[in-house]
C-alpha positions in Angstrom: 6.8 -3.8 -18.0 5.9 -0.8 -20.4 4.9 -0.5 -23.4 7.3 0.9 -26.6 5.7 4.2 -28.1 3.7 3.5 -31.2 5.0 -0.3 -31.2 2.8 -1.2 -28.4 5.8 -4.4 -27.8 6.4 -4.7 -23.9 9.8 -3.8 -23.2 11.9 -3.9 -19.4 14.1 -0.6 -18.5 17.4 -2.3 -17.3 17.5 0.8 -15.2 16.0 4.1 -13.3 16.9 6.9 -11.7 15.6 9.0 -8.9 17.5 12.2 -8.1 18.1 12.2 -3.8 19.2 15.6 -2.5 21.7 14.2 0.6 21.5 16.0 4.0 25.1 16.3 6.1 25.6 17.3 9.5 28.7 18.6 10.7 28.9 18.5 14.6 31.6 19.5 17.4 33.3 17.4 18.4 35.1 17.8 22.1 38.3 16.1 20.6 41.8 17.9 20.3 42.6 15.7 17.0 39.7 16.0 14.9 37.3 19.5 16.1 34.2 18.5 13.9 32.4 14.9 13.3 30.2 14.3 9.5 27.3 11.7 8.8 24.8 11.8 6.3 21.2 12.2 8.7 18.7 12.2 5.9 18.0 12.1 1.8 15.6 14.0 0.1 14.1 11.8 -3.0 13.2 14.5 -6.2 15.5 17.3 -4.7 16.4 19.8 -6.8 20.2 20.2 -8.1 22.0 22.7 -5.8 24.9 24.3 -7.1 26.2 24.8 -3.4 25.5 23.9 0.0 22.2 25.2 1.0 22.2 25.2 5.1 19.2 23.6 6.6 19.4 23.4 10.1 21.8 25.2 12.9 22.1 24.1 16.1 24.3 24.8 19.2 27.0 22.7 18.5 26.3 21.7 14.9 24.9 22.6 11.3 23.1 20.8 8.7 23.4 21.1 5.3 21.9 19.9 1.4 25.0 19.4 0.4 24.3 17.8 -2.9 21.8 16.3 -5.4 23.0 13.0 -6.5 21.1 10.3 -8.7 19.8 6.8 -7.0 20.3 4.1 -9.5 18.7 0.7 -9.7 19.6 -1.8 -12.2 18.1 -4.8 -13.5 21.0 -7.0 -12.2 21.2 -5.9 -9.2 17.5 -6.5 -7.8 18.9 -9.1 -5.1 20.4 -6.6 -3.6 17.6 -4.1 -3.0 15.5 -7.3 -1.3 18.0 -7.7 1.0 17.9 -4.0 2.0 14.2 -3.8 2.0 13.7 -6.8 3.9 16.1 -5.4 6.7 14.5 -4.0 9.8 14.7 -0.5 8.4 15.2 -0.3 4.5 18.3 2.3 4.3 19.7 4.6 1.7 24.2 4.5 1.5 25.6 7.8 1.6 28.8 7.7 0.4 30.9 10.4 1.8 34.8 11.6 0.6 37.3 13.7 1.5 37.4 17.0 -0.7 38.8 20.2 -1.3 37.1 22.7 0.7 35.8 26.1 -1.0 33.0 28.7 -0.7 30.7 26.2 -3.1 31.2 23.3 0.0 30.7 25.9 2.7 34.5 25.8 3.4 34.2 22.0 4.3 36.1 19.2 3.7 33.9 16.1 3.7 31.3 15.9 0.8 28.7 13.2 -1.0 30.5 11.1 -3.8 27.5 8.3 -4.1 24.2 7.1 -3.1 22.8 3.6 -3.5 20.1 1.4 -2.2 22.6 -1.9 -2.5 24.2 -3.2 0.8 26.8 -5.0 -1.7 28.1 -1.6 -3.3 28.1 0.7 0.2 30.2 -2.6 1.5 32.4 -2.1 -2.3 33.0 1.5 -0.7 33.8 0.5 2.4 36.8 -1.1 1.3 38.3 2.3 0.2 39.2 5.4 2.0 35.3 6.4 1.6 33.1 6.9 5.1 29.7 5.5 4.3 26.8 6.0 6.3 23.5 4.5 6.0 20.6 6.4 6.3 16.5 5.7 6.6 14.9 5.3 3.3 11.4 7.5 3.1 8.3 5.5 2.8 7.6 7.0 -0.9 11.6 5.8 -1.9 10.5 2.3 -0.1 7.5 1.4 -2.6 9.7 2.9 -5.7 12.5 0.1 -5.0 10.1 -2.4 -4.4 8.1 -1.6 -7.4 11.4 -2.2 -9.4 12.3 -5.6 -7.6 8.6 -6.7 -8.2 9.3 -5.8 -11.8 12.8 -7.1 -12.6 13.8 -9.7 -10.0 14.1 -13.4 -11.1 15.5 -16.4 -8.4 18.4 -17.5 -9.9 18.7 -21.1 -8.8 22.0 -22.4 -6.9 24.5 -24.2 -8.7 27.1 -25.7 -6.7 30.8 -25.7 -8.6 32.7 -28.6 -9.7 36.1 -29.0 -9.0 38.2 -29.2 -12.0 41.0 -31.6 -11.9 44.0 -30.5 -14.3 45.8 -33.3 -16.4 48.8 -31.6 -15.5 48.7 -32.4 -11.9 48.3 -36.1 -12.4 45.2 -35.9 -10.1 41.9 -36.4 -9.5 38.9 -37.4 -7.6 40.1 -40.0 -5.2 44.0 -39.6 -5.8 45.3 -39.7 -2.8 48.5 -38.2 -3.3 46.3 -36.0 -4.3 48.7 -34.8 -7.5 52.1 -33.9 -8.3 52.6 -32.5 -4.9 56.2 -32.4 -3.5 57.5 -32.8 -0.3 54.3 -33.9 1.8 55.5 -35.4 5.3 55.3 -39.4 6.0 54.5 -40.0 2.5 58.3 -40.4 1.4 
């Protein structure tokens, strides 16, 4: 909770935002179909913006790059979410990765950071699309900044179980056992 400027009224942000600089490896592969593997391997909370790929790292067989800056979001509404993740084994940040256009600003590749988030519901959203995702560790610091937020915003919502609603059109309901305007149901001509 803080307090308004000059009002000195408590008030709740529904939301903050952390900027996380996202680290991406690109590694040979020793495949004829597909020469080169990505993964996110690490996020760097307060990074600055980078207007192109910085390289990090160079191995023998692969090179690491801050390939972006993107901002970490957490909501008010979304605080079940974040408990889940932090009460994991090891809290993780999603990296959402996409296919792009490559140019001299991406290093001349062709997989590059589209989102980050702390929720194991959205990164699961992305899944569902033609986006790689790839969890990474969340840093100690990024740890107590989420749970700061959940301590702050998070309210149990208690379960309600749904009742079945029974349409007056159907001619049913509870304890029908023709169980409604059904047609054709076997030994019940």
């Amino acid at each position: 909770m803080f307090l308004q400027a000059g009002i000195g009224r408590p008030t709740m942000e529904r939301s903050i935002s952390m900027p996380l600089g996202v680290v991406i490896e690109r590694r040979e592969l020793d495949n004829h179909w597909q020469p080169f593997g990505w993964r996110s391997v690490a996020v760097i909370p307060g990074a600055p913006l980078v207007d192109q790929w910085r390289e990090l790292v160079r191995g023998e067989r692969f090179v690491r790059w801050h390939a972006a800056t993107l901002p970490l979001e957490l909501h008010r509404s979304e605080t079940e979410a974040y408990r889940v993740n932090l009460s994991g084994r090891s809290p993780a940040i999603y990296v959402v990765l996409r296919s792009i256009e490559p140019s001299e600003i991406t290093a001349g590749n062709d997989v590059g950071p589209f989102a980050v988030t702390a929720s194991p519901y959205d990164a699961e959203g992305y899944m569902e699309g033609d986006y790689l995702v790839e969890a990474v560790p969340m840093p100690e610091g990024l740890i107590a900044w989420v749970q700061a937020f959940v301590e702050r915003h998070h309210v149990d919502q208690p379960f309600e179980k749904r009742k079945r609603k029974y349409l007056a059109a159907t001619g049913g309901g509870p304890g029908d056992q023709t169980g409604g305007a059904r047609v054709g149901q076997r030994g019940h001509d």
